[in-house]
N, C-alpha and C positions, 0 to 999 in steps of 0.2 A: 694126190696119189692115194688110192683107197688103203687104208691099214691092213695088213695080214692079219690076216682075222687069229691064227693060233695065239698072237700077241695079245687078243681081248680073252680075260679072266673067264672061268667055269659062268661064275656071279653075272658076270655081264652080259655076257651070248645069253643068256638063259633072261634076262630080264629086256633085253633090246625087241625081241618078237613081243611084248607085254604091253611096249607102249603106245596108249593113245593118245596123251598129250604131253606137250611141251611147254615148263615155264620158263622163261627165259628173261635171266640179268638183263642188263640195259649198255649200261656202262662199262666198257670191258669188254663184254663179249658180243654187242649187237652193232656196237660205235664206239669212240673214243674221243672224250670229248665232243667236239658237234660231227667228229670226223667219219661217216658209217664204214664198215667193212667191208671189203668187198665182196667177202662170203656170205652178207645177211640177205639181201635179197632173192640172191637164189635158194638161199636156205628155207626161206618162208613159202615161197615158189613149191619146192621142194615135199613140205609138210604140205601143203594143198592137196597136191598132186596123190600124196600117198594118202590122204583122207585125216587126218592129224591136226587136232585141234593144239594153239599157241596163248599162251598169255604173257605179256610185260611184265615184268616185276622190277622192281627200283627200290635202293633202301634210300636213295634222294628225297626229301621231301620239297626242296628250292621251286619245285616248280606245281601249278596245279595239273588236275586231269587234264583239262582245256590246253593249257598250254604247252603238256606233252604228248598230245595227238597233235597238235601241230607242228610241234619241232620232227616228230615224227613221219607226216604229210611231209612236209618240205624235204626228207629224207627219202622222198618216193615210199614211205611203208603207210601204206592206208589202213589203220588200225579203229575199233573201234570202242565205246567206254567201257565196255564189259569184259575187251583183252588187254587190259591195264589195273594191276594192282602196286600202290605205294602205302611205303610207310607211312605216310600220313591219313591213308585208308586204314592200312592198323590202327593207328593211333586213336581214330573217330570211332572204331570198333569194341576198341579195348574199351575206350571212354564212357559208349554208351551200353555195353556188356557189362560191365566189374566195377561201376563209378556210376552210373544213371541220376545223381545230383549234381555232382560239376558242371557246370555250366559257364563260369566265369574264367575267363585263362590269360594269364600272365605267362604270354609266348617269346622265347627267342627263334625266329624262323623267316626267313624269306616273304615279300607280300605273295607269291604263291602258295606257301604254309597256311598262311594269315587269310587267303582266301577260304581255303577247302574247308578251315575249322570253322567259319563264319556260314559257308553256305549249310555246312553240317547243324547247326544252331545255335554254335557258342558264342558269348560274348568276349572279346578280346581287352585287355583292360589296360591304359597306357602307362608310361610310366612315375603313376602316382605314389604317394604313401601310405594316402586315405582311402584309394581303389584298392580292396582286399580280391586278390583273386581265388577261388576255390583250388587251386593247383598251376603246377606251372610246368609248361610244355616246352621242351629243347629241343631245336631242331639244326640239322644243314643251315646256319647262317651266316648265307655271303651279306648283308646289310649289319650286322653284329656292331656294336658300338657299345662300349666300356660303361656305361653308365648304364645302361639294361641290363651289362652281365653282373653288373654289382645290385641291381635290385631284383634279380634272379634270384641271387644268391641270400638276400634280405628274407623272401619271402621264404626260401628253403630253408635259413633257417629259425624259421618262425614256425618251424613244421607242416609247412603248405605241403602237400604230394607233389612228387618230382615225376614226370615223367620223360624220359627220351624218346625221340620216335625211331633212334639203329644208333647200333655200337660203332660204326664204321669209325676209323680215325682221321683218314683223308679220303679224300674223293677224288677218282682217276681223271688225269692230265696228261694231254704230249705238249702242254708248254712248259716252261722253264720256273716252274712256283711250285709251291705244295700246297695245297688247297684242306686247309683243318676243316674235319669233318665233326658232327656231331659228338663222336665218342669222346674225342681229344678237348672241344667244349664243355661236356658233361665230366670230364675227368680233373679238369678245372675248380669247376664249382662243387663236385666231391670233395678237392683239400681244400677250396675256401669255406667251406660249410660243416665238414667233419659226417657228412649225410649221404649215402649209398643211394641210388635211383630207386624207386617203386616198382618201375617195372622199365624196360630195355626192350622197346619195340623194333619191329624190322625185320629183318634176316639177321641173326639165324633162327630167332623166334619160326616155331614149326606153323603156327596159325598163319604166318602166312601164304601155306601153302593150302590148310586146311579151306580156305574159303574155297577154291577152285576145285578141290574134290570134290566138296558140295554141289558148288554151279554147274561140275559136268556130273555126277554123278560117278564117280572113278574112286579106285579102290590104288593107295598109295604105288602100288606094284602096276598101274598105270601110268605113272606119271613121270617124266624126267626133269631135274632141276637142273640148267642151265648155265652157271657161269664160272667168274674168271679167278673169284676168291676162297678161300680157304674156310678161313674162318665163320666166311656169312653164307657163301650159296653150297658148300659143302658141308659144312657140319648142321644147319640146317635142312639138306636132304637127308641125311643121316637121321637126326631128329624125327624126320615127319615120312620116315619110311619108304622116301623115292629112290629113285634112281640119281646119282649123283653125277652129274659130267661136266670134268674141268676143262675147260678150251685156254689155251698158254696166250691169248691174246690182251691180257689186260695186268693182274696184280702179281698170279703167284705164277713160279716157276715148277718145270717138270723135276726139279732136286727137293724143293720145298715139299712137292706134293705127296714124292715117296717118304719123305721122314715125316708126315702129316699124320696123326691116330685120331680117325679112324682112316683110312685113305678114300680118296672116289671113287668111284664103281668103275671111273674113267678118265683117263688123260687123253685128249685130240690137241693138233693144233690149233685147230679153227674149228668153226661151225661148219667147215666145206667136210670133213674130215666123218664127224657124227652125221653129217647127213646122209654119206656113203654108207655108211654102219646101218644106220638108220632101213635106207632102200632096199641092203642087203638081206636084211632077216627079214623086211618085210617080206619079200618075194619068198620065203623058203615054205 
């Protein structure tokens, strides 16, 4: 059912005719778990049709580029490498922007992780005590094993740089576990180490929205940021000057979102919902 529109804010109507692209969470608002939406393909359908450029965005790093246009293919959504950005694309960004010596990396991360930094040019270094890594990378690790989080932590604190690739705590699920996400691992080796991260990639970090301004050329009052979280796809567009819109399909609730500072430009239920918003100013 389309939204009465008097119910979207002065802020919003005024920035919805602005938009030309869409970035869009993954997790939460595009699929759940491997499950997709019903609303996402017509929503993409949708942005076509109105001329509206889309990008991926994921603070997962579990998996590579390669293997999330495929999970994506198999989802019906034919996506291409250039509408796909992940935190472990921060990560190789940061690394080789603000770090351009590191090379050597004492990773906890999925062999998806383990890929992209390899193909990127790092050396990955196992779990030795002689193998001195230049820095050590924390990621999404579902492979995680006690004896790397304790030479993690070795190397942190021996003052090695620490980096995270997302704050994220858990990673969304419709099965019956909780799935500890990065932040909740890095939060770990914080009190085993006494050592704060270096830097804290991912969403809500704003850079990673900055890259897609660039590659289309767009000025942040083009751009709408996408998802289901609070903390990471909201206060991140907040950050990096978008348009913020929360869709109730995935983390946070529409009671959370009103006692949220700063709040989203937008509460929908789904992506069906924004993309009525969406058509409606376009045509005006």
């Amino acid at each position: 059912m389309l939204l009465d529109f008097p119910a979207v804010s002065a802020k919003a109507s005024e920035r919805l005719g602005r938009i030309r692209h869409v970035a869009l969470d993954m997790d939460g608002t595009v699929y759940m778990d491997k499950a997709l939406f019903e609303t996402a393909i017509p929503f993409l359908q949708l942005l076509k049709r109105l001329g509206l450029g889309h990008t991926f965005l994921t603070n997962n790093p579990s998996k590579s580029a390669a293997e999330y246009l495929t999970q994506l293919k198999g989802m019906g959504i034919h996506a291409t490498a250039d509408q796909l950005y992940t935190s472990a694309h921060a990560t190789i960004d940061f690394l080789k922007g603000k770090h351009p010596q590191v090379r050597r990396l004492f990773v906890l991360g999925t062999p998806g992780l383990c890929d992209e930094l390899t193909a990127a040019g790092f050396e990955l270094l196992p779990d030795d005590p002689a193998a001195t890594p230049d820095a050590v990378i924390v990621g999404f690790d579902q492979t995680l094993t006690y004896p790397r989080l304790c030479r993690a932590a070795w190397w942190i604190k021996q003052g090695k740089p620490f980096i995270a690739t997302n704050p994220d705590l858990v990673c969304p699920t419709d099965k019956p576990t909780v799935l500890v996400d990065c932040g909740a691992i890095t939060a770990a080796l914080e009190r085993a180490t006494g050592r704060r991260p270096h830097a804290v990639l991912g969403k809500p970090d704003p850079a990673m929205l900055r890259g897609i301004l660039l590659r289309h050329s767009l000025t942040p009052e083009n751009l709408a940021m996408v998802g289901d979280r609070l903390y990471t796809d909201m206060d991140m567009a907040h950050r990096a000057g978008a348009m913020g819109v929360l869709v109730l399909t995935g983390e946070a609730t529409a009671a959370e979102a009103q006692k949220h500072v700063p709040k989203p430009d937008l509460v929908v239920p789904t992506l069906a919902e924004f993309g009525e918003l969406l058509q409606a100013y376009a045509a005006r």
